[in-house]
C-alpha positions in Angstrom: -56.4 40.6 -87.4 -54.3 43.9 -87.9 -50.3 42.8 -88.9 -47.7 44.7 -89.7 -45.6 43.8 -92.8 -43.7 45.4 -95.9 -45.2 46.8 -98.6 -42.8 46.7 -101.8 -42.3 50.2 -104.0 -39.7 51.5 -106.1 -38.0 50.2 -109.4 -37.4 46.7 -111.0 -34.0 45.5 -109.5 -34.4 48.5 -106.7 -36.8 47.6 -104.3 -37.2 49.6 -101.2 -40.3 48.7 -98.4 -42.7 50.8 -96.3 -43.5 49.0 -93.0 -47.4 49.5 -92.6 -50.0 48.6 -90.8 -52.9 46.2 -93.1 -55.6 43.8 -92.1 -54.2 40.2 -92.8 -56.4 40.0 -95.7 -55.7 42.7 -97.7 -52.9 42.3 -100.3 -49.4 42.9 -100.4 -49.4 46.4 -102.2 -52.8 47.0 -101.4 -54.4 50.6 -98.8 -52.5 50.3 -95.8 -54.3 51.3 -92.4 -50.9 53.5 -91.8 -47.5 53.7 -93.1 -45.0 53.2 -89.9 -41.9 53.2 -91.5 -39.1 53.0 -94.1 -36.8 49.9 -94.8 -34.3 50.0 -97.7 -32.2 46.6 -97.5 -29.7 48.2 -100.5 -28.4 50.2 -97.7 -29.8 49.4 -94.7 -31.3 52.5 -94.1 -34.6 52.1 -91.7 -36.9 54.9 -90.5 -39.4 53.7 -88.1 -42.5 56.3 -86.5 -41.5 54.4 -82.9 -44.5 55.6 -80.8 -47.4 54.5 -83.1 -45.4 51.2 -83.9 -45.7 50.7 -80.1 -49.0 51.8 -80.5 -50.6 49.0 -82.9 -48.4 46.5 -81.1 -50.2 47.2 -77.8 -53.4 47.1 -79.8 -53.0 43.5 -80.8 -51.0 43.8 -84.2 -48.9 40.9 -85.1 -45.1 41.7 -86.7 -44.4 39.7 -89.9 -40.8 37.6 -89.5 -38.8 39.9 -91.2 -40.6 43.4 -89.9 -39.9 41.1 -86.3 -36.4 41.1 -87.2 -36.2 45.0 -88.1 -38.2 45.8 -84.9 -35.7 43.8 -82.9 -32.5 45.6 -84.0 -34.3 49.2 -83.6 -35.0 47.4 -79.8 -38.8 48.4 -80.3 -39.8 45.8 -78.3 -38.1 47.0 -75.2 -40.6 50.1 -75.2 -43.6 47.3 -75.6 -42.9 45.4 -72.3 -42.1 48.7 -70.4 
């Protein structure tokens, strides 16, 4: 199963996340399938690629809780059901 969740980089303290794409068994920081976005929660800066994040979604991916949550307020969703 293909999910979609954070992966953790930066410094100690400083944490930023990429939202990719990874098979549900592969580890946190581990190869991604793609990279689909940017989340900084310091600032609330997000970057998301929209049309392949539609993309995986259609193809079966499952969102994480939070990644849900920062789909949600970007209204990526919306695009899925249309």
């Amino acid at each position: 199963m293909m999910k979609l969740r954070l992966k953790r980089f930066g410094k100690k303290f400083e944490a930023s996340y990429r939202i990719v794409a990874v098979n549900s068994t592969s580890r946190r920081d581990g190869r991604p399938l793609a990279e689909l976005g940017f989340y900084n929660p310091r600032t609330k800066e997000t970057q998301l690629d929209v049309p392949a994040i539609v993309d995986r979604i259609k193809k079966g991916a499952q969102p994480t809780d939070t990644v849900r949550r920062i789909l949600e307020k970007a209204k990526v969703f919306d695009l899925v059901s249309a």
